[in-house]
Residue, then its C-alpha position, 0 to 999 in steps of 0.5 A: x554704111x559710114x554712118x553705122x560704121x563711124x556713128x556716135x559709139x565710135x566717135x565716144x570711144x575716139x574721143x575717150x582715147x583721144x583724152x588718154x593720149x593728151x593724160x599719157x602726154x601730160x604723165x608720160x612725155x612724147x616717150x610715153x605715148x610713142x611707147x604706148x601707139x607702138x604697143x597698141x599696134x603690136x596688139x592690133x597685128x596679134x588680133x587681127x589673123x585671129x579676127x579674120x579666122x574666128x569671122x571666117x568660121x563664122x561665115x561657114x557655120x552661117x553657110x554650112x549649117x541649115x538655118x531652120x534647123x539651127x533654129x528649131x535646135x536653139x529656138x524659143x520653142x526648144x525649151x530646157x533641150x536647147x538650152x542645153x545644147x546652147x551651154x553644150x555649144x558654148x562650153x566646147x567653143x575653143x579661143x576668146x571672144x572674137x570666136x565666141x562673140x562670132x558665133x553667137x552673132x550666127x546663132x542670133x541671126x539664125x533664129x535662137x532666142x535670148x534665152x539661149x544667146x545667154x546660155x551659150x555665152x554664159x557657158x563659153x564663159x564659165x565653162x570653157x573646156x580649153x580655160x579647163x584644160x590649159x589653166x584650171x587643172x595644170x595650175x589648181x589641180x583636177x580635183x580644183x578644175x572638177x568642183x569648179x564644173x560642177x558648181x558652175x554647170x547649173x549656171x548657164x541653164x539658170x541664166x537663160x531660163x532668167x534671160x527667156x522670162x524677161x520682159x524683153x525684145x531682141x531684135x538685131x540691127x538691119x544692115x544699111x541699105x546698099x546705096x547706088x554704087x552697090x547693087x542690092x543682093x539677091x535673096x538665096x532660097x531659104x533666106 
């Protein structure tokens, strides 16, 4: 699991802030980077409780919901109605990407096919209700917030039929393998 969690991307992305620090260092002075780390952590304690929440609604949607039927829903054999659902889901799923993202890991996981993976988060992304309300129509206007819908609600449905007739695979990556500390988990009925 060490290996999965601390592997080559995230030896990149630490060596990528590591070089920043010593460029901030360089501009900036001790100052700057202290300025910076401080921030850094401002933020980190902002996202956290809504990481914990979105990973939480997660996991119910994982728990609650009928897998067979999630995937019968938004499958590959679903056609053009799952795609549909899928821009539905997604239009309607509230807060930023560690909601989104969460989400569409459950979907992915419980069977739905790339075609409406990205359909789904193409909708959360053009389409977000709360992106509507709270920004387009109080700042732009409704008349704005309704020709902007309506241009970009073919998109979502465009870009998964695009993402569906690709030559591609999508497969998800396999847990680690629990190692003798841990004792393996017990398959529940349906899984």
């Amino acid at each position: 699991m060490r290996q999965a969690a601390f592997g080559r991307g995230f030896l990149g992305f630490l060596g990528a802030a590591f070089a920043a620090g010593v460029l901030c260092w360089f501009v900036k002075g001790w100052s700057g980077v202290e300025k910076a780390l401080l921030g850094d952590i401002g933020l980190l304690m902002q996202l956290l409780p809504r990481l914990a929440v979105a990973l939480a609604i997660a996991a119910l949607i994982w728990v609650m919901l009928p897998r067979e039927k999630l995937a019968g829903l938004v499958g590959r054999e679903s056609g053009l109605a799952g795609l549909m659902i899928a821009l539905v889901a997604g239009a309607v799923t509230p807060g930023g990407p560690t909601s989104a993202y969460a989400l569409l890991a459950v979907l992915a996981a419980s069977g739905a096919d790339r075609g409406a993976l990205v359909s789904y988060i193409t909708a959360w992304a053009l389409l977000g209700l709360q992106r509507v309300l709270v920004w387009d129509v109080p700042f732009m206007g409704s008349e704005f917030a309704m020709l902007r819908l309506a241009v970009s609600l073919p998109l979502p449905i465009l870009a998964g039929m695009i993402a569906r007739a690709l030559p591609l695979t999508l497969t998800l990556r396999e847990p680690p393998e629990a190692g003798p500390v841990n004792s393996p988990r017990q398959a529940r009925p349906g899984e």
